[in-house]
C-alpha positions in Angstrom: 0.0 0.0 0.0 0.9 3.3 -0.8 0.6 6.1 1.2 1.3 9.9 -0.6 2.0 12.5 2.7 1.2 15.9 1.3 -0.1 19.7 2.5 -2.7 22.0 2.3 -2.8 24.2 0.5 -6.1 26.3 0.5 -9.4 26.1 3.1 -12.5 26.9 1.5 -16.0 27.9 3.7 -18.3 26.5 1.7 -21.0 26.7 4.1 -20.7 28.2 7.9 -20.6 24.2 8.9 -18.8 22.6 5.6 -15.2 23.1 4.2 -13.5 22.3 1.5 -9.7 21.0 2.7 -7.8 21.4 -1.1 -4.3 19.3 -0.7 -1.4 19.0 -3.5 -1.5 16.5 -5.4 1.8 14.1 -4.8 3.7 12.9 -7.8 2.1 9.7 -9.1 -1.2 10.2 -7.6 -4.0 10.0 -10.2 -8.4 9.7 -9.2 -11.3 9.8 -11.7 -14.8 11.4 -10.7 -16.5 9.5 -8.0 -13.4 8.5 -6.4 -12.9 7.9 -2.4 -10.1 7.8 -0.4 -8.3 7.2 3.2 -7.7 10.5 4.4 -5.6 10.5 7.6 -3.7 12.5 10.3 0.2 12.2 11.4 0.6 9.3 13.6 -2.1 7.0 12.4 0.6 4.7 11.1 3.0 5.2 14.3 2.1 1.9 16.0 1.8 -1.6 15.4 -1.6 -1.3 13.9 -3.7 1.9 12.1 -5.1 4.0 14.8 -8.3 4.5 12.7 -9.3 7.1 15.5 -7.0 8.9 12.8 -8.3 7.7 9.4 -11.2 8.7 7.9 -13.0 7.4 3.8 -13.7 10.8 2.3 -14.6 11.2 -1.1 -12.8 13.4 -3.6 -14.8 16.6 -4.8 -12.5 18.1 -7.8 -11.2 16.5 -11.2 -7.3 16.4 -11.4 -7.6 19.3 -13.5 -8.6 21.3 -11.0 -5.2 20.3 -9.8 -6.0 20.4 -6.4 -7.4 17.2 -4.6 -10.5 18.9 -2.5 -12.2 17.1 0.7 -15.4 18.5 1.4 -16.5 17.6 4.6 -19.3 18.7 7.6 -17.5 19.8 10.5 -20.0 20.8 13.6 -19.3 23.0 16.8 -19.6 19.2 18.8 -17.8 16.6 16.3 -15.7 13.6 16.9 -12.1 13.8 17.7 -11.3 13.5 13.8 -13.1 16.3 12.6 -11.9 18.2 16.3 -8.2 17.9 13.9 -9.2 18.9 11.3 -10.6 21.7 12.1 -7.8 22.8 13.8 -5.4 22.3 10.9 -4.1 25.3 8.8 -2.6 25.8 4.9 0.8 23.9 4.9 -0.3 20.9 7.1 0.2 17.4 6.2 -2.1 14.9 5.9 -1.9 11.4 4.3 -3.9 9.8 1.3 -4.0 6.4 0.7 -6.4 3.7 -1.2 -7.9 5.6 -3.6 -10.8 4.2 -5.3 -13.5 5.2 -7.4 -17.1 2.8 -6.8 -19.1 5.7 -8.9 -17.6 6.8 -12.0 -20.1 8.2 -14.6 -21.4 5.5 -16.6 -22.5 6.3 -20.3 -25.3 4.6 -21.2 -27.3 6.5 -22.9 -29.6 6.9 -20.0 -31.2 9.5 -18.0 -28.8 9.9 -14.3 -30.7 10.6 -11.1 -28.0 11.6 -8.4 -29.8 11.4 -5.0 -27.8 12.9 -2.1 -28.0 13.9 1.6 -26.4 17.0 2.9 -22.8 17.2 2.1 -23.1 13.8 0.1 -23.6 16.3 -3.2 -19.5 16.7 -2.5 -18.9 12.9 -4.1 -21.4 14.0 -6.9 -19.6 17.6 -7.6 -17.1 15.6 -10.1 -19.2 13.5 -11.9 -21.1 16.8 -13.0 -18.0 18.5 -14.1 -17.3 15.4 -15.9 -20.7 15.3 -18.0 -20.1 19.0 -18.2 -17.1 18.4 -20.0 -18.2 15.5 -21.8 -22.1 14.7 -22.9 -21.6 11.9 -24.6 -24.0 8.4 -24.0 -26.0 10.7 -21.0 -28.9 11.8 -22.0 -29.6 14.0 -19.2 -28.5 14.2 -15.6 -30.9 14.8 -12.8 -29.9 15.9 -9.1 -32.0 16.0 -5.8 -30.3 17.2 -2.6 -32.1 17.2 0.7 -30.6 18.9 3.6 -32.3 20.4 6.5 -29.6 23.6 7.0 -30.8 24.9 4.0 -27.0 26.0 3.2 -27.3 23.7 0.1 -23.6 23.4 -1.8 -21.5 24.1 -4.8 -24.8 26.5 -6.2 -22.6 27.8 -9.2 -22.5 24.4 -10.5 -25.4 23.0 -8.9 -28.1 24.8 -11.0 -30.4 23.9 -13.4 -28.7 24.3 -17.1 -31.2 23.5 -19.5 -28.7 23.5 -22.8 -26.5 20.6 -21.0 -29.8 19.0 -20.0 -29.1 19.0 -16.6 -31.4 19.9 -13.4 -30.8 20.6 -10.0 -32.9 20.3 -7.6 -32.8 20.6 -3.8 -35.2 20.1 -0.7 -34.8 20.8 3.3 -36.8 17.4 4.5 -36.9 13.7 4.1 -40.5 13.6 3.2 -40.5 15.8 0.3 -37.2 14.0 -1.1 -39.2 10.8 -0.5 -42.0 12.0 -2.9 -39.7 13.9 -5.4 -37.4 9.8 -5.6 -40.7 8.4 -5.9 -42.1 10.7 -9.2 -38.3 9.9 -10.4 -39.0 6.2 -10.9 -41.4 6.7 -13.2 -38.1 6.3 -15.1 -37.6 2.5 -15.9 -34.8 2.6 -17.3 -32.9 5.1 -15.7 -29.5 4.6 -13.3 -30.1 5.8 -10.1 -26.7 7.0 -8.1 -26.9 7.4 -4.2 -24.9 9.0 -1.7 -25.5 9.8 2.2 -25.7 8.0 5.8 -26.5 4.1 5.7 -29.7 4.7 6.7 -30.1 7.1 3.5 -29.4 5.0 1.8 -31.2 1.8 2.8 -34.5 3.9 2.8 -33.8 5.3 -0.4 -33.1 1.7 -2.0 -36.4 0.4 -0.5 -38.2 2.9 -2.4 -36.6 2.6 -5.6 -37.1 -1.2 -5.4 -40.6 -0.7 -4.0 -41.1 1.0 -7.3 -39.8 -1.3 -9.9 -36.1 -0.2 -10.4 -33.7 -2.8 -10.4 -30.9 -3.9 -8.6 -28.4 -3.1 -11.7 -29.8 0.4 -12.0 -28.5 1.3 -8.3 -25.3 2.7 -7.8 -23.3 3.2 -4.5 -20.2 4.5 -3.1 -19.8 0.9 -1.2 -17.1 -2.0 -1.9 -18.5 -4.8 -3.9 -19.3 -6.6 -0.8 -21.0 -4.1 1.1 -22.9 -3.7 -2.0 -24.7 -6.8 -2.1 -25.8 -6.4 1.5 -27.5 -3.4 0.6 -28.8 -4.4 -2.6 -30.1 -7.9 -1.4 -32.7 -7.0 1.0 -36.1 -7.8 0.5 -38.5 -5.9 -0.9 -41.4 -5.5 1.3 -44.2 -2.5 0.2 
């Protein structure tokens, strides 16, 4: 395993509760859109085993050609002692990055894309955007729903509705309006439906969807291949 040790360079306030931590990149480290990775503190790796106290799976919310590596992440006034670091940490810190994977990447199928997203979950979904920005091809239109109860909804100069890329954005403040806006969505049956958010947003999104006819195969998760088929192999009960 490698593990690339490099700084910060810039701290962006997104929102008064979420930051954007934007690192070098180190020489030899390359991502796609949708990628994850083990973001960690000095010392995790000091004793005989991880101190995973330290270690933390963030996704990645830029495109290398941003050339920066940004973690976008939620930190509140009472937060674990992880985030209680992080917080604290300034431009020129070192952190460490290390098993980088992407579970989500874009996937042109000449399909409609609904990205469904909780809170600062829209952060692993920022670069698939920028992607289809760059790139239309085998989409035929991208379709966002963000629900988050702060109201301080992210990344608004990208997340906007843009009718000449066919692409809509669309955000709501409570579960039970994102519930019925998910549900309208599967009228869709052929679309791909990516999800991002707690466990529990998850696993009561995926009981809708599969409630309401979509399959399976037209799920997407930010989860190892394992975890996936926990999540995608639960019954269907209406």
């Amino acid at each position: 395993m490698q593990i690339y040790w490099t700084k910060i360079n810039q701290i962006i306030d997104e929102t008064p509760e979420v930051k954007t931590y934007m690192l070098d990149t180190p020489e030899g480290f390359t991502w796609e859109e949708g990628s994850h990775t083990h973001f960690a503190f000095e010392g995790f790796n000091a004793g005989e085993k991880p101190n995973r106290s330290l270690i933390r799976h963030m996704s990645i919310s830029t495109l290398p050609h941003e050339q920066s590596i940004g973690i976008t992440t939620r930190i509140k006034e009472q937060c674990s002692e992880f985030k209680s670091i992080l917080r604290n940490l300034g431009i020129g810190d070192e952190v460490a990055i290390f098993k980088t994977h992407s579970n989500v990447p874009l996937k042109r199928e000449n399909k409609n894309v609904y990205l469904l997203s909780a809170g600062v979950g829209l952060a692993t979904f920022r670069p698939l955007v920028l992607d289809y920005f760059d790139r239309v091809d085998h989409v035929n239109q991208i379709h966002s729903l963000n629900v988050d109860s702060s109201k301080d909804y992210l990344f608004p100069s990208i997340f906007k509705t843009t009718a000449d890329k066919n692409f809509t954005a669309q955000f709501v403040d409570n579960r039970k309006t994102y519930y019925e806006e998910v549900e309208k969505l599967t009228s869709d049956e052929n679309g791909l439906f990516y999800i991002v958010g707690s466990d529990e947003f998850l696993q009561e999104t995926i009981k809708l969807l599969r409630a309401n006819g979509v399959q399976p195969e037209q799920i997407m998760l930010d989860k190892h291949e394992q975890q996936l088929a926990t999540f995608l192999s639960e019954e269907v009960t209406n």
